[in-house]
FIMARTOR-599457 format. One line per 10 residues: their letters; for each residue x negated, y, z of N, C-alpha, C, O, CB. Coordinates in steps of 0.02 Angstrom, whole numbers, plus 50000, padded with zeros to 5 digits. Atoms other than C-alpha are relative to their C-alpha. Glycine has a CB too. Layout:
N
A) X Y Z X Y Z X Y Z X Y Z X Y Z; ...
//
This chain:
211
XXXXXXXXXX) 49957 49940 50000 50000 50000 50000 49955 50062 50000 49906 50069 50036 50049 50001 50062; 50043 49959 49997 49941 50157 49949 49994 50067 50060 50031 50046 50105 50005 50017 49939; 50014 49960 49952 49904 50305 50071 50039 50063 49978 50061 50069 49921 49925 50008 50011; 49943 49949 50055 50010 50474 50052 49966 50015 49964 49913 49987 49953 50039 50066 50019; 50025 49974 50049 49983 50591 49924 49947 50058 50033 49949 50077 50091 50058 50023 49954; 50025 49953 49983 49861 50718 49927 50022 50077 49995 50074 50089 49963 49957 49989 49977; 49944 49938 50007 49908 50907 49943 49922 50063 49986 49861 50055 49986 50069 50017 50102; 50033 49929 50014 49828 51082 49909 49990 50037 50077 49959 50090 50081 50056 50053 49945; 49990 49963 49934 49855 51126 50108 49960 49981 50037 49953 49920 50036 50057 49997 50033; 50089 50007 49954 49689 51133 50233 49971 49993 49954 49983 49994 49893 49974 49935 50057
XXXXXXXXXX) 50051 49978 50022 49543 51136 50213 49992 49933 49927 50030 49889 49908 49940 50008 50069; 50029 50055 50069 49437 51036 50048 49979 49943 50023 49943 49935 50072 49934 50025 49955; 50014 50063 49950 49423 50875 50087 49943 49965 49965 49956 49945 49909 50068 49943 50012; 50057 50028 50034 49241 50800 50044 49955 49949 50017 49944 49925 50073 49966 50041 49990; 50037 50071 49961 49131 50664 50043 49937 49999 49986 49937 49991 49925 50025 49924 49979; 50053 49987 50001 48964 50679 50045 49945 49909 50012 49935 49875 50063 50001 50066 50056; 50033 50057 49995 48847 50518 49960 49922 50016 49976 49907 50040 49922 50038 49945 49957; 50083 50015 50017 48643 50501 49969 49991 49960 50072 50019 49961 50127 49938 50085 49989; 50037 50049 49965 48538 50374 50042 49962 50019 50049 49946 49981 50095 49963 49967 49963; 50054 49958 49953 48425 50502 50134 50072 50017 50056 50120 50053 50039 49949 50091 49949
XXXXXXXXXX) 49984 49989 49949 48507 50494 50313 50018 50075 50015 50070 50108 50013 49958 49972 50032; 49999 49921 49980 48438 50663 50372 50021 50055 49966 50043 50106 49991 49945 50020 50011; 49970 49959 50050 48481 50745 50217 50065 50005 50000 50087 50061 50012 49984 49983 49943; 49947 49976 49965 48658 50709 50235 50016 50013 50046 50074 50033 50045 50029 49986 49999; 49963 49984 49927 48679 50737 50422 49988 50095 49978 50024 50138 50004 49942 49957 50097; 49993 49937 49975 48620 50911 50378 50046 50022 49940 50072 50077 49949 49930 50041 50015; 49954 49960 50033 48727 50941 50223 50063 49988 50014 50102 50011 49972 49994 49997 49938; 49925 50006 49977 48900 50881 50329 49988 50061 50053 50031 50104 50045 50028 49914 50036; 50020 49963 49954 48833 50990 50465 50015 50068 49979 50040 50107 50020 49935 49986 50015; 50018 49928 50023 48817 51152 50352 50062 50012 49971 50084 50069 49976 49934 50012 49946
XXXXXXXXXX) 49933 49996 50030 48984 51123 50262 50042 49989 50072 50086 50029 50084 50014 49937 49933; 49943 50007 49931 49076 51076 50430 49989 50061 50020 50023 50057 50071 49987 49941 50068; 49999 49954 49967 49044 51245 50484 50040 50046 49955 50070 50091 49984 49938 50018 50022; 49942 49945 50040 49146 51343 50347 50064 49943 50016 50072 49882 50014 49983 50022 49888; 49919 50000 49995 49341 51363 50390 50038 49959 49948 50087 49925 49963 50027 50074 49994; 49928 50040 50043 49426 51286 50228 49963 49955 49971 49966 49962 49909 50051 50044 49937; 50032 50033 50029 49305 51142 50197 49990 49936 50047 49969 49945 50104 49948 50036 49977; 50014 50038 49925 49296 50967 50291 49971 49941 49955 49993 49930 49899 50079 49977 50063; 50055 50040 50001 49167 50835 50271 50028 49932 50028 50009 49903 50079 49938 50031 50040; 49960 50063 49957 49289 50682 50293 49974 49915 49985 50005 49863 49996 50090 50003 49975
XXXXXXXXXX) 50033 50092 50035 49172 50513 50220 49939 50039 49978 49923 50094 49956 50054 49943 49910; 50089 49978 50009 48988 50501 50210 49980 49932 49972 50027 49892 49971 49946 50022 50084; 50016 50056 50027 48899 50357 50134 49924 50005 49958 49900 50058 49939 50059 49982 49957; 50074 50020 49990 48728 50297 50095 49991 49964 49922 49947 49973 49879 49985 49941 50076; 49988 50032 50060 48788 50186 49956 50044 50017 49938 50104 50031 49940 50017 49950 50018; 49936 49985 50047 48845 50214 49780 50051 49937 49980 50082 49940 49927 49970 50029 49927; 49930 50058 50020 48971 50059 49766 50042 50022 50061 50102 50010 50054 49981 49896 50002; 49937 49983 49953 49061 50124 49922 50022 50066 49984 50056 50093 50028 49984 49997 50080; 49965 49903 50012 49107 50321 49843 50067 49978 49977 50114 50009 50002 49953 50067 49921; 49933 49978 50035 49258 50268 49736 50059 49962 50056 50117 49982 50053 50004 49965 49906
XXXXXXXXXX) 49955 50000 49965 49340 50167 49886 49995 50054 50072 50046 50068 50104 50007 49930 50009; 49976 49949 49951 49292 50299 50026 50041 50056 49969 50088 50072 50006 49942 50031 50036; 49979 49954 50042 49352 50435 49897 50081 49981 50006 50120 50021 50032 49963 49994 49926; 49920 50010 50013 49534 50343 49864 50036 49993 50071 50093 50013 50081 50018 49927 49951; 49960 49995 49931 49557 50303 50066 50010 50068 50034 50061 50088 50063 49965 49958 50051; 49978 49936 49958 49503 50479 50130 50052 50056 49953 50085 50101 49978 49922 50044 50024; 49946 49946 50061 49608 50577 49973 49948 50050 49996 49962 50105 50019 50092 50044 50032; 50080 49971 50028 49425 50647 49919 50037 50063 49949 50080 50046 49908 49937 49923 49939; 49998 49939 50028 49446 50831 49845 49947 50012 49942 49955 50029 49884 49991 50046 50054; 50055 49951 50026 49268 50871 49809 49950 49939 50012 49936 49929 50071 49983 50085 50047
XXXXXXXXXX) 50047 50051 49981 49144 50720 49796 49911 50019 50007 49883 50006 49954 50012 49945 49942; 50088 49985 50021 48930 50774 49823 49968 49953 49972 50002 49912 50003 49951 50012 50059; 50029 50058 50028 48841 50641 49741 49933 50006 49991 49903 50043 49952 50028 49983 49941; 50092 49985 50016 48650 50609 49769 49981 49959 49916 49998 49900 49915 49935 49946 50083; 50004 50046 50023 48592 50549 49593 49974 49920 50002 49997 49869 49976 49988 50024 49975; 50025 50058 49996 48475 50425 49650 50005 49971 50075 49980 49997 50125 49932 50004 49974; 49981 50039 49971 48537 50300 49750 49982 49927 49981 49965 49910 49924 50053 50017 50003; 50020 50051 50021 48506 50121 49782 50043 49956 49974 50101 49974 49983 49971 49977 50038; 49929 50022 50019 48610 49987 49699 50041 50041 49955 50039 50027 49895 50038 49993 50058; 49983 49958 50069 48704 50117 49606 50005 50059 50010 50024 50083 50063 50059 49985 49963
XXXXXXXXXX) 50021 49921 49988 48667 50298 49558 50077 50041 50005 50133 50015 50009 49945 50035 49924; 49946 49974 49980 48778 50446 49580 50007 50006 49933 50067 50018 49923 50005 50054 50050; 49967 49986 50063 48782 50464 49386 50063 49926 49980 50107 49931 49937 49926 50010 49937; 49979 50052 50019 48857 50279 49385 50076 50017 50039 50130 49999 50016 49951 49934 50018; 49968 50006 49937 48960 50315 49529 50072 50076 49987 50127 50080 50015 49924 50013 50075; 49976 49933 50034 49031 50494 49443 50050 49970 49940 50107 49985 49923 49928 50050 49966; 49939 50029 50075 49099 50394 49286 50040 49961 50013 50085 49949 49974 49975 49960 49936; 49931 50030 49992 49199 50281 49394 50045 50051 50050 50102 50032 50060 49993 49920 50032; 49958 49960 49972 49270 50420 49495 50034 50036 49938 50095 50043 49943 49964 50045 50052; 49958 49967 50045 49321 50508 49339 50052 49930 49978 50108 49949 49959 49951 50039 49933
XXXXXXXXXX) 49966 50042 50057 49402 50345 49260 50071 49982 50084 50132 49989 50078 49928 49905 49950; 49955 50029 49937 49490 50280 49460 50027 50060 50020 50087 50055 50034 49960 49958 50065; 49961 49947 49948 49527 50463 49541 49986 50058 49966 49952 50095 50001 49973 50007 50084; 50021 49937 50028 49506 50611 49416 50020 50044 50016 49985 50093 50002 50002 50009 49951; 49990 49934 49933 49593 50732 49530 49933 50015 50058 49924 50064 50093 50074 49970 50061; 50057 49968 49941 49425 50711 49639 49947 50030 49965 49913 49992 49931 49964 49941 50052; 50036 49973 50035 49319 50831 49570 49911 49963 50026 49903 49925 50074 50020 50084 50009; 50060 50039 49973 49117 50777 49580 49960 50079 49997 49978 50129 49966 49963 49921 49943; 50095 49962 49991 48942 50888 49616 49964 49975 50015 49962 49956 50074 49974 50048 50040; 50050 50003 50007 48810 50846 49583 49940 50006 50048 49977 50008 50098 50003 50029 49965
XXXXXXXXXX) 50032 49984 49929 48660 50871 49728 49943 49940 49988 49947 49881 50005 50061 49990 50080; 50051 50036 49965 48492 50810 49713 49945 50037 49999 49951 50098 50003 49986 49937 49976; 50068 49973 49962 48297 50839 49745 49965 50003 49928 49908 50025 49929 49958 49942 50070; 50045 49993 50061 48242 50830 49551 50023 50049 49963 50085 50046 49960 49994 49941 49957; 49968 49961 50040 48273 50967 49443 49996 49995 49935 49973 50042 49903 49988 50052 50012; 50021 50044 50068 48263 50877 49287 50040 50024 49944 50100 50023 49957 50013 49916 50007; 49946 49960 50045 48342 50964 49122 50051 49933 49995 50111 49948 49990 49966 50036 49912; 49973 50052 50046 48402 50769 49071 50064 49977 50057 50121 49958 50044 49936 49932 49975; 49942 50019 49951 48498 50735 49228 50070 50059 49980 50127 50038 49973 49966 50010 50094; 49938 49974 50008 48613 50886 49192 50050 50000 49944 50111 50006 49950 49992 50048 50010
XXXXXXXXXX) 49957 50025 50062 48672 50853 49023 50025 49902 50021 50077 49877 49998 49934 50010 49913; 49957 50071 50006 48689 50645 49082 50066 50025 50053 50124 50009 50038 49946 49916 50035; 49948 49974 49939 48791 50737 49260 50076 50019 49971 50133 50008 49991 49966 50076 50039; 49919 49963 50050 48926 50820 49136 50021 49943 49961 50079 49926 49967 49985 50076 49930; 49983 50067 50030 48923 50660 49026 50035 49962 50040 50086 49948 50009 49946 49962 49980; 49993 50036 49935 48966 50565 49174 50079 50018 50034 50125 49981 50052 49934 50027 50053; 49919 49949 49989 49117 50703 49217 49981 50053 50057 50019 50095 50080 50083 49944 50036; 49990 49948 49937 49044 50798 49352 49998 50060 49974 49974 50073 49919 49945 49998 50058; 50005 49937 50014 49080 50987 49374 49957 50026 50010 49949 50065 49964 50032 50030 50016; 50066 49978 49984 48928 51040 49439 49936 49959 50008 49940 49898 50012 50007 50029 50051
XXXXXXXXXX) 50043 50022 49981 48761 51010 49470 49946 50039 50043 49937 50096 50020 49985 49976 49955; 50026 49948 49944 48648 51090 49614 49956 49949 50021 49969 49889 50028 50054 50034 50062; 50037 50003 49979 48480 51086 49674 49990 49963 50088 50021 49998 50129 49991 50053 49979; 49992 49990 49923 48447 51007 49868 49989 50069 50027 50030 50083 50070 49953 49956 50038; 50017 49940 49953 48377 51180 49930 50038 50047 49970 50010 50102 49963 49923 50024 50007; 49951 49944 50023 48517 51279 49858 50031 50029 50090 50054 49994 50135 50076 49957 49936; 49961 49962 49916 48577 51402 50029 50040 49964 49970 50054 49943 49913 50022 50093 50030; 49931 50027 49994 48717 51334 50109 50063 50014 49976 50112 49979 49964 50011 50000 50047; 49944 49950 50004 48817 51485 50076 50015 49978 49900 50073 49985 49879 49963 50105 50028; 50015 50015 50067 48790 51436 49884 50036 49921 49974 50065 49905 49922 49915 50001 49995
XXXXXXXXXX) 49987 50067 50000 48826 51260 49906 50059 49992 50036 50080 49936 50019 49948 49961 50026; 49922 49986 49992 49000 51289 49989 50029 50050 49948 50084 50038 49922 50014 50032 50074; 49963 49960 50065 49037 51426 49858 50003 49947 49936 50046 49952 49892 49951 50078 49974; 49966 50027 50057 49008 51282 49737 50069 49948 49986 50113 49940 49944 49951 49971 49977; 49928 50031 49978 49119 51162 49829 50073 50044 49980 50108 50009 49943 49996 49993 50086; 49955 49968 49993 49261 51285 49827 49992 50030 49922 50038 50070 49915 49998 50043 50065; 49978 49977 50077 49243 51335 49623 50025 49932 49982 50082 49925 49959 49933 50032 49942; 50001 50054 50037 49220 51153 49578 50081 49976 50021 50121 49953 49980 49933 49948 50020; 49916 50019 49979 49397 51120 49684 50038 50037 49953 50086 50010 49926 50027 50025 50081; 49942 49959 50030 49477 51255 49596 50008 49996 49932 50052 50032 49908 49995 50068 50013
XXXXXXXXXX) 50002 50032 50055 49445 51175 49431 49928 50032 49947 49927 50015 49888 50078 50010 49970; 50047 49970 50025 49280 51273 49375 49938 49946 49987 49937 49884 49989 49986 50057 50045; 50070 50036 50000 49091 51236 49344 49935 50017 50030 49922 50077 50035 49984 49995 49942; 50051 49958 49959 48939 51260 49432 49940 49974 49974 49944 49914 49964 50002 49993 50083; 50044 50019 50014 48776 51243 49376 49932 50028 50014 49922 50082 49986 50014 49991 49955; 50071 49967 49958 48586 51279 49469 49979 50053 49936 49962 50014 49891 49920 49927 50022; 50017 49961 50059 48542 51431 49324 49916 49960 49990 49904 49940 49933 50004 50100 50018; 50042 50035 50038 48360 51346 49334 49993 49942 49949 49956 49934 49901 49976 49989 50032; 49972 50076 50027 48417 51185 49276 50033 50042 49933 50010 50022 49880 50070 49946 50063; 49944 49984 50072 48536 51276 49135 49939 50025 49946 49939 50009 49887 50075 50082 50016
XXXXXXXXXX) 50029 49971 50036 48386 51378 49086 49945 49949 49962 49918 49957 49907 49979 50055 50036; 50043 50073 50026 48281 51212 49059 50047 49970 49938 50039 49975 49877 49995 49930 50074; 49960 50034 50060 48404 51124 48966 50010 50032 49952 50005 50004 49897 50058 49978 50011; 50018 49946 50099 48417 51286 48822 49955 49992 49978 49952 49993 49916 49993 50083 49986; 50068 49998 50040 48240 51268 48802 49980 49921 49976 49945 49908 49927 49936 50034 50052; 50000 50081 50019 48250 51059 48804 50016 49968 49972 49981 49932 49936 50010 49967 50019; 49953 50022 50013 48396 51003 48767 50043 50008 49936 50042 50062 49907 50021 50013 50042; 49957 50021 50083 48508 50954 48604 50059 50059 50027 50055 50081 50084 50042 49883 49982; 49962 49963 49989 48652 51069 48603 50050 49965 50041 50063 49906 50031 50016 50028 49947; 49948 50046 49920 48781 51019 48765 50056 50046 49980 50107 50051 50015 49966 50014 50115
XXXXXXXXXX) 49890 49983 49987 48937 51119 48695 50022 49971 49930 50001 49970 49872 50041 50120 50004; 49944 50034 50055 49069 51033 48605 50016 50043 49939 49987 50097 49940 50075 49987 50036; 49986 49985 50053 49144 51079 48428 50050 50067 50037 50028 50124 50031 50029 49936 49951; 49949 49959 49968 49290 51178 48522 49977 50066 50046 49998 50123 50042 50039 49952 50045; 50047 49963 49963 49169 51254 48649 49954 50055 49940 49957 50116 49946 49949 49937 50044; 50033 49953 50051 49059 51330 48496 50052 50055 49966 50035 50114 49962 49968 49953 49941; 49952 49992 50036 49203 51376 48409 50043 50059 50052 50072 50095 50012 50033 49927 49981; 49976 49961 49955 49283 51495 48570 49954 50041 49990 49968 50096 49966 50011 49980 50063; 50067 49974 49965 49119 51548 48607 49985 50045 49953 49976 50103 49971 49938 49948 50015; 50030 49966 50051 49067 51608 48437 50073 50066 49985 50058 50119 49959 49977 49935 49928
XXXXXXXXXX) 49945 49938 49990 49246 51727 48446 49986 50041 50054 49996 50101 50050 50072 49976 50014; 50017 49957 49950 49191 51784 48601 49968 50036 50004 49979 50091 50027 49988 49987 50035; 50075 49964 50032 49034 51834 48551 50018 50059 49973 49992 50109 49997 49958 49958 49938; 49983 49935 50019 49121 51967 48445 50054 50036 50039 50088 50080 50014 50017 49998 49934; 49954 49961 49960 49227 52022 48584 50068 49991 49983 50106 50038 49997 49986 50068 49996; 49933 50015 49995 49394 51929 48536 50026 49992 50063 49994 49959 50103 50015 49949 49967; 49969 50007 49932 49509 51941 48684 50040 49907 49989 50060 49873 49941 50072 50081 50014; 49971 50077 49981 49573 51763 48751 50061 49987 49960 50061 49936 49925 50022 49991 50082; 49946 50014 50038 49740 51773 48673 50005 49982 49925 50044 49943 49897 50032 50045 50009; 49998 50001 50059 49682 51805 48506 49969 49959 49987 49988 49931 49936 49991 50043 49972
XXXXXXXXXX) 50024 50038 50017 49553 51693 48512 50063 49916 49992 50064 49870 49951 49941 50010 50045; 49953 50063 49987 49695 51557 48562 50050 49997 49936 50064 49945 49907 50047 50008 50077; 49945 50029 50058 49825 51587 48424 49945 49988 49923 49946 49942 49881 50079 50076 49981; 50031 50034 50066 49705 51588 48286 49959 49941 50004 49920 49943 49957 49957 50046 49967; 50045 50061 50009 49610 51406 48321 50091 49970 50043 50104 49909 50043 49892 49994 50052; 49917 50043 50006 49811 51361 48374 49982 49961 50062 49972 49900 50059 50023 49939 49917; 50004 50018 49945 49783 51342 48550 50024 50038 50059 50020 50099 50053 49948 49988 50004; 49977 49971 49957 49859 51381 48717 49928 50026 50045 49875 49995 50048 50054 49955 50031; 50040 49955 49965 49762 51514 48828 49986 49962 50034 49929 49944 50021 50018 50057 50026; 50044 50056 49932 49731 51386 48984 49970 49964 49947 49924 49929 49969 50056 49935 50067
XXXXXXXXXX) 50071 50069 50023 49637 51276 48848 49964 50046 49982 49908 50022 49973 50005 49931 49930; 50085 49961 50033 49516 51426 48784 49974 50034 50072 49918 50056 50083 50012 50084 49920; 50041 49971 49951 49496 51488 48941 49962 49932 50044 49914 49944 50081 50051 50052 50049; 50017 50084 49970 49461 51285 49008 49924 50014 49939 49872 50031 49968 50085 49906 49973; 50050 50018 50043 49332 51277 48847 49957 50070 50019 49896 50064 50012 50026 49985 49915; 50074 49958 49969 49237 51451 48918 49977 49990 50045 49917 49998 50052 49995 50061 50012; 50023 50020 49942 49237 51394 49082 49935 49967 49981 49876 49980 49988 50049 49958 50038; 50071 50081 50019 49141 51229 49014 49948 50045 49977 49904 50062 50016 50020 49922 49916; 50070 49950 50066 49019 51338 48883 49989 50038 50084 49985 49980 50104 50044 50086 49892; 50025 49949 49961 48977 51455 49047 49970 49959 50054 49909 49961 50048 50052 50054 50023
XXXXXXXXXX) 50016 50054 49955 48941 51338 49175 49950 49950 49960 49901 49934 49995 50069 49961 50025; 50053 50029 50048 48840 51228 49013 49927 50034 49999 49871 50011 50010 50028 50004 49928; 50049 49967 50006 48741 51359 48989 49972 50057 50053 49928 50093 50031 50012 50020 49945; 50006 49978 49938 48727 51448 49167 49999 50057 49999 49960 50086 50037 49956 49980 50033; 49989 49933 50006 48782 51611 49112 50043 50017 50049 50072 49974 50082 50023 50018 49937; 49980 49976 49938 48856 51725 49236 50106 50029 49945 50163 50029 49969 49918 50087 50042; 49926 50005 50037 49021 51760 49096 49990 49984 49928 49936 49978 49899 50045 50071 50003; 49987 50016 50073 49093 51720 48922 49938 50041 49973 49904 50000 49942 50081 50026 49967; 50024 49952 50055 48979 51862 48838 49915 49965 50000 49883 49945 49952 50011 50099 50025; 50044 50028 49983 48837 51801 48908 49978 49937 49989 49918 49932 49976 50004 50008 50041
XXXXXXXXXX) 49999 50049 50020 48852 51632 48879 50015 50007 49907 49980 49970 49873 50047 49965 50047; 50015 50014 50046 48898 51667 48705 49920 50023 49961 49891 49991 49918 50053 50016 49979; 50075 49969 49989 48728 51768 48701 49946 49942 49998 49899 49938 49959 49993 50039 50078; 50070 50053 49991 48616 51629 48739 50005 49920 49973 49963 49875 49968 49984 49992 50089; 49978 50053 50057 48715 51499 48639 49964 50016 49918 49928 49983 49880 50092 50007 49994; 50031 49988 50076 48684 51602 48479 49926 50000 49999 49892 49971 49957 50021 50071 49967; 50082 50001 49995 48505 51641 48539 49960 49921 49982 49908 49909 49950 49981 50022 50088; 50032 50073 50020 48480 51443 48535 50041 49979 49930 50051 49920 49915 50016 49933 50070; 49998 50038 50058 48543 51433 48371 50068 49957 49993 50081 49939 49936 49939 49955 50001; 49969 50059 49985 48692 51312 48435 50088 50055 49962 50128 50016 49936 49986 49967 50110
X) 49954 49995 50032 48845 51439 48363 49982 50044 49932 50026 50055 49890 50050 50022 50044
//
């Protein structure tokens, strides 16, 4: 029998998985101290995230990538496929351009550094809940200079309207789309490319060549 439903009311409910002990005692520790955020399942292992996730009604999942037995990128693609209401982030100690393009492959919304402030690392919790993207700007700025192009046909295609300063609406009726999906496809492109807004992100898209 399943457990109730989950709701939008209190705080974010999260679960926080890496193998490093001390590392999570201090990132439940730092999140238990902000008001609308609670740290309700912890875990060591990636084969136990997608059933602590479905018993506690998981919001906001952290995910260390490397784990033993199975990683958090493995562990990310069955939370998207079993509970895709639980959003994922990302959270480890390598800052590797290749991990953040497999992290989004995978489904997570973000990805973040361990030594990201706390204050940073609850602000990402609380975008990634609200359906956004977060991404370490070092890491974004690696992957433009590394990396194969990471935005979709749809994503280029917004982006490159934006670029000339089409407003959201217009961009939406002419590619014959509703406004929550072009503003969903800048989100993605801004958070891809770790720009701070649309203009910006289309900025450093064209700069790489990619619209």
């Amino acid at each position: 029998m399943s457990g109730p439903e989950p709701t939008d009311a209190g705080p974010i409910r999260v679960l926080l998985a890496d193998d490093q002990a001390l590392v999570r005692g201090a990132l439940a520790a730092l999140l238990n101290l902000e008001p609308d955020i609670e740290v309700v399942a912890q875990t060591g292992d990636g084969t136990e995230v997608v059933a602590l996730a479905e018993e506690h009604r998981v919001q906001v999942a952290l995910l260390d990538i490397q784990m033993p037995v199975m990683d958090g990128l493995v562990a990310a693609g069955l939370l998207r496929t079993r509970l895709p209401e639980c959003k994922v982030l990302m959270v480890t100690t390598f800052d590797r351009p290749g991990y953040l393009r497999a992290a989004f492959e995978a489904g997570a919304s973000g990805f973040l550094v361990k030594d990201t402030p706390s204050s940073e690392l609850a602000a990402a919790v609380r975008r990634v809940h609200a359906g956004g993207r977060v991404v370490d700007p070092s890491l974004a700025a690696q992957s433009l200079m590394h990396g194969a192009n990471p935005l979709t046909e749809r994503e280029r295609e917004v982006l490159a309207r934006a670029r000339a300063g089409t407003p959201v609406a217009q961009i939406a009726a002419a590619l014959h789309l509703g406004t929550g999906t072009v503003r969903n496809h800048l989100s993605s492109a801004i958070g891809k490319t770790g720009a701070a807004n649309r203009i910006e992100a289309a900025h450093l898209a064209h700069e790489q060549g990619w619209i």
